[in-house]
C-alpha positions, 0 to 999 in steps of 0.5 A: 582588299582593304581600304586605306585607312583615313589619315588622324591627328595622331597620323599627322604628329607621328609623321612630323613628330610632335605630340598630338596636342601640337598638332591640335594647336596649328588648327584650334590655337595657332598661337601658341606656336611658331609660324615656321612649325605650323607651317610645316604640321598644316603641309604635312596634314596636307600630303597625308590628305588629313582636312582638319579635327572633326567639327561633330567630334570637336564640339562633342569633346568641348560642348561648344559648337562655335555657332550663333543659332538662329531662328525664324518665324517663316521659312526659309523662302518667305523670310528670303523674300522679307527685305526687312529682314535680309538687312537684319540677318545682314547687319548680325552676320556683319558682327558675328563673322570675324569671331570664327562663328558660324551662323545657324539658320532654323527656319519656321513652320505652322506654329510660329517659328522652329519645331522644337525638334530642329531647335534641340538638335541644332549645333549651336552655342546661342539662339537668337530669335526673330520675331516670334510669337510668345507662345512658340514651341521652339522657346521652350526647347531653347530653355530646355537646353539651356542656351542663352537667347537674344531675342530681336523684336518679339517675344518679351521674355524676363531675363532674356537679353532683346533689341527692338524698336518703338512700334507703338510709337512709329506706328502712332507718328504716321497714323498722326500725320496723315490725321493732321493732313486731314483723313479720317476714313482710314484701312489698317493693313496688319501683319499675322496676329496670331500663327494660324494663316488666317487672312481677313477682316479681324474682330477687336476680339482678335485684335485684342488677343493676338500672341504677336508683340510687333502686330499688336504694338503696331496695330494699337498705334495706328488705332490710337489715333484712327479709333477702335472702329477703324477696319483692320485687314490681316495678312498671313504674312508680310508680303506684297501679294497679301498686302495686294489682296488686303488692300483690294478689301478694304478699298471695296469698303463703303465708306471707301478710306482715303488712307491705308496704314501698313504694317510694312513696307511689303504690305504696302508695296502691295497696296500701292499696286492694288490701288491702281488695280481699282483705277485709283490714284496714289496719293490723289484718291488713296494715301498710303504709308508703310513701316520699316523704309527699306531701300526699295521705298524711296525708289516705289511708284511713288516713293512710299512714306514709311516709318524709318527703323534701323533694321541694320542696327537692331542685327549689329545690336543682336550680334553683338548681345550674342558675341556677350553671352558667349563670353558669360555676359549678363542679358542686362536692360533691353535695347530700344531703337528709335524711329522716325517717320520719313515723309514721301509723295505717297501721301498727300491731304485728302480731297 
């Protein structure tokens, strides 16, 4: 026996009699007609069991998807558990929903953010990039298709529209004001320098070297004030785990510092942990300081001094470079936030 066959645009326009473009109007231009007579197609399409145009065939036949691409450095379960970057995708999915947008999420493997494979094949009509290295794979594949890119925070690309903030400056004011406090035995604890997992103590060769433009402009803040000889932990990734691990090393340093700079509020969350895993005390013994001031810092033990950055902003600002390429806009100048640096009870002048 034959199955019935599934109900078509055509199937809803010979029943209500009207042409197929009317009925094609009550879904993607409901403007254009009456509300009586959209009424009447959509309860029709209804009874006949018809769900709405095929969005795979309606983006073939326009070359438009109606989606914001947009890729991560990570995958998915580790960017999840990045606070930082939940307010950012938060703050660009507030701009972008009410645009009949959807969001396309590509997440990050070995090499530093999507494989270009994924990129290629994803339903989008603009890429946004989060903060990934200058020499991922996925970049080229984006310039492949020819799709507009914003890019938030990292990499710099010519021509390319980019939200960020001043890390080097951020990073610079909490290094100077724990210096002004009086510490001058310090430990940096930096997110990935290059997409090869490593963890460790890094060399100023690495350092000098890395492909991430966030890590190294952070990193040089801290080291313009601490001095290149400063020891510098790197993590994988930014997460209180690794931060934990991270501190426990340099806190087993002789000399051991008085003061761990943290390239985010994760890594520090996890050194003030492993402070007190080595019997030490926040901020009598080891002061710490952190970067980007989510919300769980004012509420740490204790609460954690940070450089404050307007992760919110920097996704509203993305979104809405999105919403302006879509509609044949120029990239134009970057956006650069400001920071500042918000003083808590994690640190204190040294004994």
């Amino acid at each position: 026996m034959d199955r019935p066959r599934k109900p078509t645009l055509d199937t809803v326009a010979g029943a209500v009699g009207v042409s197929r473009a009317t009925v094609s109007n009550a879904y993607n231009r409901p403007d254009q007609l009456s509300a009586a007579l959209r009424e009447r197609i959509m309860e029709t399409a209804a009874s006949l069991g018809y769900a709405g145009p095929d969005p795979v065939a309606r983006s073939l036949a326009t070359r438009h998807s109606a989606a914001v691409g947009f890729m991560l450095g990570q995958g998915l379960s580790a960017s999840f558990a990045d606070a930082a970057l939940s307010i950012v995708l938060d703050g660009l999915a507030s701009t972008v929903d009410g645009h009949d947008h959807c969001l396309v999420l590509m997440p990050g493997r070995d090499k530093g953010g999507p494989r270009p494979e994924t990129v290629a094949r994803a339903q989008a009509d603009v890429v946004v990039a989060y903060s990934l290295p200058d020499d991922a794979p996925a970049l080229a594949a984006v310039r492949a298709r020819g799709l507009p890119i914003v890019v938030i925070d990292q990499p710099a690309l010519l021509d390319t529209a980019r939200v960020e903030v001043d890390d080097f400056g951020g990073a610079r004011l909490a290094a100077a004001a724990l210096w002004e406090m009086g510490h001058r035995r310090f430990g940096v604890m930096t997110f990935a320098l290059h997409a090869d997992g490593h963890n460790g103590l890094v060399s100023p060769v690495r350092q000098a070297s890395t492909s991430f433009r966030v890590s190294r402009d952070r990193l040089h803040g801290y080291l313009d004030v601490t001095g290149a000889g400063t020891p510098v932990w790197e993590c994988a990734r930014s997460s209180r785990e690794l931060g934990r691990a991270g501190a426990r090393a340099l806190l087993s340093e002789s000399p051991r510092p008085t003061a761990l700079l943290c390239a985010s509020d994760e890594l520090a969350f996890g050194a003030l942990q492993a402070v007190r895993d080595l019997g030490l005390r926040v901020p009598a013994d080891v002061s710490v300081a952190g970067f980007d001031d989510v919300p769980a810092a004012e509420h740490a033990d204790p609460p954690l001094t940070t450089v404050r950055q307007p992760l919110a902003e920097k996704g509203r600002q993305a979104g809405e470079l999105a919403l302006r390429l879509l509609d044949g806009g120029r990239p134009g100048e970057p956006t650069r936030l400001a920071v500042s640096l918000v003083s808590r009870d994690s640190t204190a002048p040294p004994k």
